[in-house]
C-alpha positions as CSV (number, residue, x, y, z in Angstrom):
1,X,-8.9,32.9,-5.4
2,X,-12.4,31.3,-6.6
3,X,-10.6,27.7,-6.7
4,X,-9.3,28.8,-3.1
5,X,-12.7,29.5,-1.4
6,X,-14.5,26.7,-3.4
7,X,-11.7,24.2,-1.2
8,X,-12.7,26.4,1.7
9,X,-16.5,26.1,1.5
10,X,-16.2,22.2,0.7
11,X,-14.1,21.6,3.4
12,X,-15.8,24.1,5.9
13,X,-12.8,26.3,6.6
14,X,-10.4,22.8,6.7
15,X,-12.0,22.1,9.5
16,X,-11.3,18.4,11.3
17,X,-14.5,18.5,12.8
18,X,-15.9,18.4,9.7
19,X,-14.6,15.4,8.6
20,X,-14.8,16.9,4.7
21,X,-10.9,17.8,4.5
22,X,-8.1,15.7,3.0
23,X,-3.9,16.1,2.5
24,X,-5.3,16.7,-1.0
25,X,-7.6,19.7,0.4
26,X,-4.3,21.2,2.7
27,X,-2.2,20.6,-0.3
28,X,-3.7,22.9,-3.1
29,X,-4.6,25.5,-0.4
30,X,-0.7,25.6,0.6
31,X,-0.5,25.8,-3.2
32,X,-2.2,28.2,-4.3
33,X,-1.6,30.6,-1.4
34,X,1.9,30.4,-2.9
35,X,0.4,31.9,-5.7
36,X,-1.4,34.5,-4.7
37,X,0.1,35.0,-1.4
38,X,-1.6,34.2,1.8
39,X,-5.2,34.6,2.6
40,X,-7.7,35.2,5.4
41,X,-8.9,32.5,5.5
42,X,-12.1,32.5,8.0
43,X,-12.6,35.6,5.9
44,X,-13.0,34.4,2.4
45,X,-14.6,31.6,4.2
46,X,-17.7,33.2,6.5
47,X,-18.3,35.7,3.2
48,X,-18.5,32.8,1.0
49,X,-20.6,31.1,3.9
50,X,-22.3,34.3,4.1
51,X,-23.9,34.5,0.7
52,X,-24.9,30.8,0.6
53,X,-27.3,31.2,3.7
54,X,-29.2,34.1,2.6
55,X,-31.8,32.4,1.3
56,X,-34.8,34.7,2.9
57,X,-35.8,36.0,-0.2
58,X,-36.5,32.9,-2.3
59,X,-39.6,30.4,-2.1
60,X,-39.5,26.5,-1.3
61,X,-39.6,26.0,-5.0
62,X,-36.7,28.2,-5.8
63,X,-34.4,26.6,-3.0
64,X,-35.3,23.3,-3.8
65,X,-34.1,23.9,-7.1
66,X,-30.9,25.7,-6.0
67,X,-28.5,22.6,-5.4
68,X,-30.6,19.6,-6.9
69,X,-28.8,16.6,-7.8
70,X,-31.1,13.2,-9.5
71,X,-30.9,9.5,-9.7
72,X,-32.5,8.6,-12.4
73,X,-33.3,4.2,-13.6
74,X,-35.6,3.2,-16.4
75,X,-38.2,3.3,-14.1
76,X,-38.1,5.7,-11.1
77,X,-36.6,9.7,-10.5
78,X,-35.4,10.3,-7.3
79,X,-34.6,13.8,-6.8
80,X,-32.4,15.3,-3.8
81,X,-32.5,18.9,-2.8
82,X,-29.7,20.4,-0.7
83,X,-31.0,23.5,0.9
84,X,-28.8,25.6,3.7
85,X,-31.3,25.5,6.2
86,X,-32.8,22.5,8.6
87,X,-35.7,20.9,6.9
88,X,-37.4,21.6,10.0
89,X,-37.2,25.3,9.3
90,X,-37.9,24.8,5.5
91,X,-41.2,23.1,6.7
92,X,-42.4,26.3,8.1
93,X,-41.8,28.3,4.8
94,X,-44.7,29.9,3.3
95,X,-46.6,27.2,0.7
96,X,-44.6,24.8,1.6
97,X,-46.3,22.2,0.2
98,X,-47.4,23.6,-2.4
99,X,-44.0,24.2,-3.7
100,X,-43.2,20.7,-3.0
101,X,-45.7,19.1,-5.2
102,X,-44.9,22.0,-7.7
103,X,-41.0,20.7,-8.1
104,X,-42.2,17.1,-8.0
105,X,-44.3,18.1,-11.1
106,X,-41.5,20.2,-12.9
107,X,-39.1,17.6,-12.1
108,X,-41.0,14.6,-13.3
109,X,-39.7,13.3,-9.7
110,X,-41.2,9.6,-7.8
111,X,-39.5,11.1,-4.8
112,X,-37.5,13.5,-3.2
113,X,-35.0,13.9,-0.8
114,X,-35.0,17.4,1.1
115,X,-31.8,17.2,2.6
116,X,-31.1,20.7,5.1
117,X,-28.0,21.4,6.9
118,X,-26.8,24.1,9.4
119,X,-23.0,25.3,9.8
120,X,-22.2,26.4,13.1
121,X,-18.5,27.2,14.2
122,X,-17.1,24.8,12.1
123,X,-19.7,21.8,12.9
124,X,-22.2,20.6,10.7
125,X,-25.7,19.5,11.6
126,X,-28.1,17.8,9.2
127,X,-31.7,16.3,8.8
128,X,-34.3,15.3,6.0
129,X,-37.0,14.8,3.9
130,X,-38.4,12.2,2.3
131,X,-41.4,12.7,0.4
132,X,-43.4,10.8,-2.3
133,X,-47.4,11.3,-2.6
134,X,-47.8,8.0,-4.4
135,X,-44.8,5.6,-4.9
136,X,-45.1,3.5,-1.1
137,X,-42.7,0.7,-2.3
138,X,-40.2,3.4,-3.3
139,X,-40.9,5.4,-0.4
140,X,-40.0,2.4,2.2
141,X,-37.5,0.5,0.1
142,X,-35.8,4.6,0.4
143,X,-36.1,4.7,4.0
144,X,-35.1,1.2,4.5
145,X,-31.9,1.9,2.8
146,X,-31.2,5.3,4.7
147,X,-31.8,4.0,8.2
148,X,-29.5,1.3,7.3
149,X,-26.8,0.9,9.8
150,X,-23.9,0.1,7.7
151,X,-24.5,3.9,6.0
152,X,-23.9,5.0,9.5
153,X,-26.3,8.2,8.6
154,X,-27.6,7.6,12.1
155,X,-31.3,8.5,11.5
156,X,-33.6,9.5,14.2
157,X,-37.4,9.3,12.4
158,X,-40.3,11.7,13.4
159,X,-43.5,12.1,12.2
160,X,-44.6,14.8,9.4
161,X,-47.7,16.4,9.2
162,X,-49.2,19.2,6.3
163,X,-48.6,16.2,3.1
164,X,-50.5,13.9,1.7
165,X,-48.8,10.7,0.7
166,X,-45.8,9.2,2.3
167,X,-43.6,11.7,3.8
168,X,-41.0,11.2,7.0
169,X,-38.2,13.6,8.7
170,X,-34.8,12.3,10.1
171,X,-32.6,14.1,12.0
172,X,-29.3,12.9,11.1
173,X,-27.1,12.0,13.9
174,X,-23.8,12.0,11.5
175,X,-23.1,15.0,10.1
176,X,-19.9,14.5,8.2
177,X,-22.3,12.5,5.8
178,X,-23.5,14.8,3.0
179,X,-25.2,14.2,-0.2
180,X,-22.2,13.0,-1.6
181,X,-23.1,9.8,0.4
182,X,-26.8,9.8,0.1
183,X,-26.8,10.1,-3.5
184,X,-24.8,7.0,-4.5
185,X,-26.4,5.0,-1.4
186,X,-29.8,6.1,-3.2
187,X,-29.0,4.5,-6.7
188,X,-27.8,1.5,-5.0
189,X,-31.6,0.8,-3.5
């Protein structure tokens, strides 16, 4: 049943909308409901769903640490944060910023990545972060890459304000693009 709603979750319910689910994905659900018999689905699903957006009791540091994935060279960290909420809501946390430069420190990081996302229905929205207080030429080589076409992230910048350093949110036009995407585009810059 665990394997079953992990396929679920990644996937977003098999949803085609999506664009997360493949014959693979249908195949080992038909499989293992064979098993086990069948399942509600949107059940298993929106509890599953349920428990991963409850996040009102933990701090910026805590939910920046919560999925956190690095790309690490010789010379430079790059850290990226999932966290199951816009980034323009997790801007408005309490200490926000405080927290930030707190992981940075923990993490030994040059940069991070704060990437938020938002199910609804079935669709997925997304935006970002990217924030480094002192690293510029990291900081726009990063961008650079991100905004590049051929990623097809579709990245709409705004201005930031509350950081010192270099610091810019996107709102991401292409939601079907997770971190599974910006991590290996990352290591490639």
């Amino acid at each position: 049943k665990l394997i079953l709603e992990t396929i679920l979750q990644d996937t977003v319910l098999l949803s085609p909308t999506a664009k997360k689910v493949t014959d693979k994905d249908i195949a080992m659900v038909e499989k293992i409901e064979s098993v086990i018999g069948g399942q509600d689905r949107k059940s298993l699903y929106d509890e599953v769903q349920a428990a991963k957006e409850k996040i009102e009791h933990l701090t910026p540091f805590q939910l920046l640490r919560r999925d956190l994935k690095s790309a690490l060279t010789d010379k430079v960290k790059v850290s990226l944060s999932a966290v199951p909420t816009p980034v323009s809501e997790f801007l408005q946390l309490k200490d926000v910023w405080k927290d930030v430069e707190a992981f940075i420190q923990e993490q030994g990081s040059d940069l991070i990545l704060v990437l938020g996302y938002k199910i609804t229905e079935g669709s997925i929205s997304r935006d970002m972060l990217v924030y480094s207080r002192a690293h510029a030429t990291l900081f726009e080589a990063i961008t650079r890459g991100l905004e590049n076409t051929q990623l097809n992230l579709q990245l709409e910048r705004s201005p930031v304000s509350g950081a010192e350093g270099h610091v810019i949110y996107f709102k991401q036009g292409n939601g079907a693009l997770s971190r599974k995407v910006i991590l290996p585009a990352v290591k490639d810059i």
